[in-house]
N, C-alpha and C positions, 0 to 999 in steps of 0.2 A: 443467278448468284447475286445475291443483296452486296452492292459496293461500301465499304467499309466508310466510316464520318471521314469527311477530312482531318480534323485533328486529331484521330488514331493515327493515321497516314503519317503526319506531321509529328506526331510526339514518337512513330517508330524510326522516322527520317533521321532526327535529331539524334537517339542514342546511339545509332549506326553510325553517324557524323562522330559522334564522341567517341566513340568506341576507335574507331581508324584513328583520329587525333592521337589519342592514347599509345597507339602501339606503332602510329609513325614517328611521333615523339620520343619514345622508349627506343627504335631502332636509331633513330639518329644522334642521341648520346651516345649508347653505345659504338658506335662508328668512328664518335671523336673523342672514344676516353682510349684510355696506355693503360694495362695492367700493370698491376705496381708492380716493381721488379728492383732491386739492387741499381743502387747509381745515384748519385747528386742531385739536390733542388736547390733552390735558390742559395748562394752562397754573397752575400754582402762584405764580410769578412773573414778570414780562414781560424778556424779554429789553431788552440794552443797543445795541440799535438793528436794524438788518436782517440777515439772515442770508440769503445767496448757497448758495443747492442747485445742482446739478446731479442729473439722473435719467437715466442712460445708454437707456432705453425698451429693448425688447423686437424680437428681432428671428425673423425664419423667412426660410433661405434669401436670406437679404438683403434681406429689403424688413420695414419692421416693421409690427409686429402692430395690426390696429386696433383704436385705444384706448388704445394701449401707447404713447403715444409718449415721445421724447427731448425732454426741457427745459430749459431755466436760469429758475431762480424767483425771487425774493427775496423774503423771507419779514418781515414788521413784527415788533414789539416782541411783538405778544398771537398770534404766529404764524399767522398769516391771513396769506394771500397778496396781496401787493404787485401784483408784473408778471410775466410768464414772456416768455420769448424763446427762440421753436422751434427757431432757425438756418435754414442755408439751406433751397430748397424738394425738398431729394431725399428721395425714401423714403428710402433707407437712409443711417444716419446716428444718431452715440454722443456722449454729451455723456460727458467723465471729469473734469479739473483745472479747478478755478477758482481763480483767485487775486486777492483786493482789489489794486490799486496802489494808491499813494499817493494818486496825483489822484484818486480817486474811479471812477474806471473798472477794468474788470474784465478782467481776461488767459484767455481761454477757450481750452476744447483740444476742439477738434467735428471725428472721423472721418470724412468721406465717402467715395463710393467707391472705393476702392481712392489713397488721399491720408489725411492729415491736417490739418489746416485749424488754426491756430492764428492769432488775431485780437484784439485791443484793444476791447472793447464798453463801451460807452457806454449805461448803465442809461438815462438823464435823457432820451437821445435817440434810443437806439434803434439808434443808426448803429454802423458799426465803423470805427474810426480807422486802422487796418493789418493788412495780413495775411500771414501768411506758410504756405508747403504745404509739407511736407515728406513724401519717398516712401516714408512706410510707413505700411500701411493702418492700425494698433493703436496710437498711440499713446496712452500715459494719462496723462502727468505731462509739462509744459512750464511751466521757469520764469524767468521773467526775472529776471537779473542783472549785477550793474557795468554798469547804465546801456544795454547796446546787445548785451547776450548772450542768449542764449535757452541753458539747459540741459536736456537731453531725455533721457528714459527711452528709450531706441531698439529696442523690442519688434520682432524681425525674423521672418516667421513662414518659415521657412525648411525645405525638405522633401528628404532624400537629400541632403545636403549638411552640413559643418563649420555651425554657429551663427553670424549676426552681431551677437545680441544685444550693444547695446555701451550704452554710456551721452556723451554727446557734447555740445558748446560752438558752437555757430553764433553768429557774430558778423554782425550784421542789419548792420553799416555797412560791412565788408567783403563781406558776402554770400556768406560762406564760412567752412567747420570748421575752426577752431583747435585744439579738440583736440576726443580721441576714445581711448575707454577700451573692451577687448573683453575682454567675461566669458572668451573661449574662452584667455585669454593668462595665469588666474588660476584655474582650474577644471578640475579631473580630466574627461577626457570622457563619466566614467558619473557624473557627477552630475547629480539630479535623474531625470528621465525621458531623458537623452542629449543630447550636442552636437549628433546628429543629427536628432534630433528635430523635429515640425514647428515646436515651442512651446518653445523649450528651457527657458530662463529666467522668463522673463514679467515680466521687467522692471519692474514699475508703479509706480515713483516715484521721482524723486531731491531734495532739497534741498540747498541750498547753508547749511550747517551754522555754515563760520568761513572766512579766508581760504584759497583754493583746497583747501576742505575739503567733502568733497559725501556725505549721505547715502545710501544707496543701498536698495531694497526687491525683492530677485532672486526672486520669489515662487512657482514652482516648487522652487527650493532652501530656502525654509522658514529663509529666517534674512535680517540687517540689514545694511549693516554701510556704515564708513568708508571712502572711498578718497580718497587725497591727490592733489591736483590735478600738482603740481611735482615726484611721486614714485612715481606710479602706481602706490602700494602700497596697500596694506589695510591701513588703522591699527585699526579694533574690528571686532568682529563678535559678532554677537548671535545665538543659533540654530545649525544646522548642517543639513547636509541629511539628512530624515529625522527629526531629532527633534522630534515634534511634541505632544512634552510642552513645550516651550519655547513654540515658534508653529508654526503650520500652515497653509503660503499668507497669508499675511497681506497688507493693505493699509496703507498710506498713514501708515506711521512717522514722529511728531515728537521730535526732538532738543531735549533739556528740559538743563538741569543745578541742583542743586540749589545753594544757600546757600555749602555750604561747596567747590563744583565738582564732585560725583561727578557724572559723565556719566549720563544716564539716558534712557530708550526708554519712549514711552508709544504704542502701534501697536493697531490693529484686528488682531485673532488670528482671521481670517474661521470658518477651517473649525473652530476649537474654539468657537467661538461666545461672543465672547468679548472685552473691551478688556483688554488686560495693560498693567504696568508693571515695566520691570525697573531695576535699579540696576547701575553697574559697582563693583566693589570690591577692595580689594585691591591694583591695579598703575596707579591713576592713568590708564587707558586706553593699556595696550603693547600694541604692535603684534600681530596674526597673523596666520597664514595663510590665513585663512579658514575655518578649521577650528570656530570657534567658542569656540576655547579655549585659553590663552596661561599661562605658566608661572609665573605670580604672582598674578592677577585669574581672578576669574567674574564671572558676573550672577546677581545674586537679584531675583527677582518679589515686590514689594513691595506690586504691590495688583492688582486685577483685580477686575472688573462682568462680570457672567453671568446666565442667564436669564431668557429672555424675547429674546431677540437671537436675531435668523437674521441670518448671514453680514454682519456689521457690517464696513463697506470703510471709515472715517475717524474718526478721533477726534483729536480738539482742547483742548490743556488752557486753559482761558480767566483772566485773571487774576480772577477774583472765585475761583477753585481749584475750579471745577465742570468738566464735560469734555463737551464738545460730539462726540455719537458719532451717525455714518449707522447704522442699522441697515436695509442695504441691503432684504432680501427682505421685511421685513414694510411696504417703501416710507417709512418715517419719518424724521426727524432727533429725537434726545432728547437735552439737557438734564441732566447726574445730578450731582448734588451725590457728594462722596466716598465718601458710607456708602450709596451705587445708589439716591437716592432722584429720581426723573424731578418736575423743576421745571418744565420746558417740553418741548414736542411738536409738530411739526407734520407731516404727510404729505405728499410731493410722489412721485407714482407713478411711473414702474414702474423699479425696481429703482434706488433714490437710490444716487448714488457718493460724492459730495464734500458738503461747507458749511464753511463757514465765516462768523462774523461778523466785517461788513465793515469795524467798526469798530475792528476788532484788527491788519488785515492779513491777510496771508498767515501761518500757523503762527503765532497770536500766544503761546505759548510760556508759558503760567504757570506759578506756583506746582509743586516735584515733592509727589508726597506726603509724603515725610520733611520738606519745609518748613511742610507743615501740619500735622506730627503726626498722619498716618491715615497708612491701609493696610488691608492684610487682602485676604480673597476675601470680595465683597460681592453679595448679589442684587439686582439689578433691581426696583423697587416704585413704587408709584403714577402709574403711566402708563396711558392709554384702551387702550394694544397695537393689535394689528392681528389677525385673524384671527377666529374665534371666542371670543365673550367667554365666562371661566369654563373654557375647557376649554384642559387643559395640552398643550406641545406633541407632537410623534411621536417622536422621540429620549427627552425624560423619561419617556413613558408606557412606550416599549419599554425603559428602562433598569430603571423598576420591576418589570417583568413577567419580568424576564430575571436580574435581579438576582441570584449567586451560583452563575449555574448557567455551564458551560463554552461555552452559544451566546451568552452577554452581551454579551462582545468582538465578534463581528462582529455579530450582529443589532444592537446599538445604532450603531455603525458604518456599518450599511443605512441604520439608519431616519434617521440624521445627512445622509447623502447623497441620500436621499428628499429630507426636510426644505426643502434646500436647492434640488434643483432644479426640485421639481413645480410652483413658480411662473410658471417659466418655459414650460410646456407645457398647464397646465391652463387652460380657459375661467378667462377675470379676474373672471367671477361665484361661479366655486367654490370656496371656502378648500382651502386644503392637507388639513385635515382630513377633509373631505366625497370629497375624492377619495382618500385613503385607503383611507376605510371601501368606497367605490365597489371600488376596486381590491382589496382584500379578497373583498367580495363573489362579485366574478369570478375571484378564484384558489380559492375553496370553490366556487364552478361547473364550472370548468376540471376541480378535482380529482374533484367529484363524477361529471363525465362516464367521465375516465379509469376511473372505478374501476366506475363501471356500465359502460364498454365491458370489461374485464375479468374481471367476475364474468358477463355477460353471451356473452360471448364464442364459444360455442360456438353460440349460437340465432344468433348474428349470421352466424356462418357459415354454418350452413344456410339462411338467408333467403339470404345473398349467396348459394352455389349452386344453391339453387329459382330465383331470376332467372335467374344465368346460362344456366340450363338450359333455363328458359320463352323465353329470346332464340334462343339455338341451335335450339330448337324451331319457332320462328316462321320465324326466317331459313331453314331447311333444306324447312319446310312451302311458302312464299310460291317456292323455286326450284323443289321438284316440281311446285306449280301452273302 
């Protein structure tokens, strides 16, 4: 038998070395992570009364995941959990909008099968005062207005067909739509991913801003913007589709104005990972097209908090001028003072959407930054985090590694998109990191195979025609017997 070169020896040494690294590695995060679970993170100072989560849970094929589920929590002053209420009793089923009323009670938005369930809950008792279902399986944002309206984000998941995504006015005392706003009557039909598309828009939020004045969050198309109730026009817009230097997918935009009136956008920027804040300037808020862009005014990004956030779906500017932000995938809500310093924490698992404190309202609207004299791009700091402690996330780690050379733009881009959705699929005991290295592991296995079938290649052949030939053999022997 001819002895193999040393350096095949040597270069199979090496990936066997890597490969165990790999999945020693992987095993030992996992050993010193905590699966998330309900309970307190870093609390510097106690919040100014309760705070109302929602956590959308985790789903497979329509039934959710066990472990994973969907909840409404309320969360105390030193963030430790209050009460939680599951909703009804279907497996499948999404908790998105919560909003405080006045009274004390709570305006919930809970998807069930193929419905959406929209209902009055009563923390104190548990019950729910009223309900109302409307036919579309995704809604995320329902708010009630002028006493007896419900405003809806009207997410329509829609396939080989024109888009219904609309935005619309249910009047609960008539029991019928007053009015009704359709992306497709204000929208080129190649924006975004298509009119036709299953998901065109994705709708997830609207707010009722000033008199028949409504926010709007079109979150495939990657921008904000105003429409007028009396004129069904676009008054601002924030973003454009595509540019996701701006925002990218973003959640659950609040309408702030500063001191002297400049209009201002303080939104979850989910897929840059990311809370921004922009200013309008320049034209007083004129109208456009939607285009993102109008012939007097821009917006300038005034401040923004970043690392350490996976896909953050809510942010809240609270009047004490700190900002109350979900940082959906790492399951948390945090607390950050303007200069990214995390004063409060709490965890509510699997994949938090909304909170707000109760005490505020709905969108309680404080302080812009130019009223405080901050701004800037700020990091993230003094929070327990979620994930493995000490080590940085897969986006930073591949943005270092990558740094300068021409595969940086999409490997970082990968490992952003990794990031964000290995939560969703990996056992709830394995950090993001640990399945990584896992997944590493098995692509330098994979690779390894291919390149031993390869260089191997010709012995393999002969083994495969010595069989075939020993079957032929047999088979032809066993008939002349």
């Amino acid at each position: 038998m001819t002895a193999l070169p040393a350096p095949r020896w040597l270069a199979r040494g090496l990936l066997g070395a890597l490969v165990a690294v790999l999945v020693l590695a992987s095993g030992a995060m996992t050993l010193s992570y905590d699966t998330p679970r309900l309970g307190a993170g870093a609390v510097e100072s106690p919040a100014d009364g309760t705070t109302v989560v929602t956590s959308q849970g985790w789903h497979a094929n329509g039934y959710s995941l066990p472990g994973r589920p969907a909840r409404l929590a309320g969360v105390g002053p030193n963030a430790t959990t209050e009460w939680t209420h599951d909703g009804p009793a279907d497996t499948e089923q999404w908790f998105y909008d919560v909003d405080p009323l006045p009274n004390g009670t709570l305006l919930v938005v809970n998807p069930v099968p193929e419905t959406t369930v929209v209902y009055e809950y009563d923390p104190e008792t548990g019950e729910r005062l009223w309900t109302e279902r409307f036919d579309l399986p995704d809604v995320h944002d329902v708010d009630l207005i002028n006493g007896d309206e419900l405003l809806v984000a009207g997410i329509n998941y829609d396939e080989d067909r024109v888009s219904r995504d609309s935005v619309f006015v249910y009047n609960r005392t008539r029991e019928a739509v007053t009015w009704e706003w359709h992306f497709e009557d204000h929208y080129p039909e190649d924006a975004g991913p298509g009119v036709r598309a299953k998901d065109w828009t994705h709708v997830n939020d609207v707010d009722k801003i000033g008199d028949g004045e409504y926010l709007v969050s079109p979150r495939n198309l990657d921008q904000v913007i105003v429409v007028n109730r009396s004129t069904d026009e676009i008054e601002m817009a924030l973003g454009s589709d595509g540019d996701h230097e701006t925002m990218y997918e973003q959640h659950n935009p609040t309408y702030l104005e500063s001191e002297d009136g400049t209009p201002t956008i303080l939104v979850a920027d989910s897929e840059n990972d990311r809370v921004v804040e922009y200013e309008r300037t320049g034209d007083g808020g004129e109208r456009t097209n939607g285009s993102g862009a109008s012939a007097d005014g821009e917006w300038e990004r005034v401040w923004s908090v970043s690392g350490g956030l996976n896909w953050p779906r809510d942010a809240d500017r609270l009047p004490n001028g700190n900002t109350l932000i979900v940082d959906s995938m790492n399951h948390r809500v945090v607390e950050v003072t303007p200069d990214g310093e995390v004063v409060w924490e709490t965890f509510v698992p699997w994949a938090t959407y909304d909170a707000e404190r109760a005490v505020h309202g709905d969108e309680p609207g404080g302080p812009t930054m130019a009223d405080l004299g901050a701004g800037g791009d700020r990091e993230l700091h003094g929070a327990t985090g979620s994930g493995v402690p000490g080590v940085r996330s897969v986006p930073a780690v591949a943005a270092d590694l990558t740094r300068g050379t021409p595969a940086a733009a999409p490997v970082v881009r990968a490992a952003e998109r990794w990031h964000h959705v290995a939560p969703w699929f990996t056992p709830r005991w394995l950090p993001t990191w640990s399945a990584t290295l896992l997944g590493a592991a098995l692509a330098v296995l994979l690779g390894w195979g291919v390149g031993e079938a390869v260089y191997q290649r010709e012995r393999i052949l002969r083994r495969v025609g010595d069989v075939g030939e020993a079957v032929r053999d047999r088979a032809f022997g066993s008939e002349g017997n």
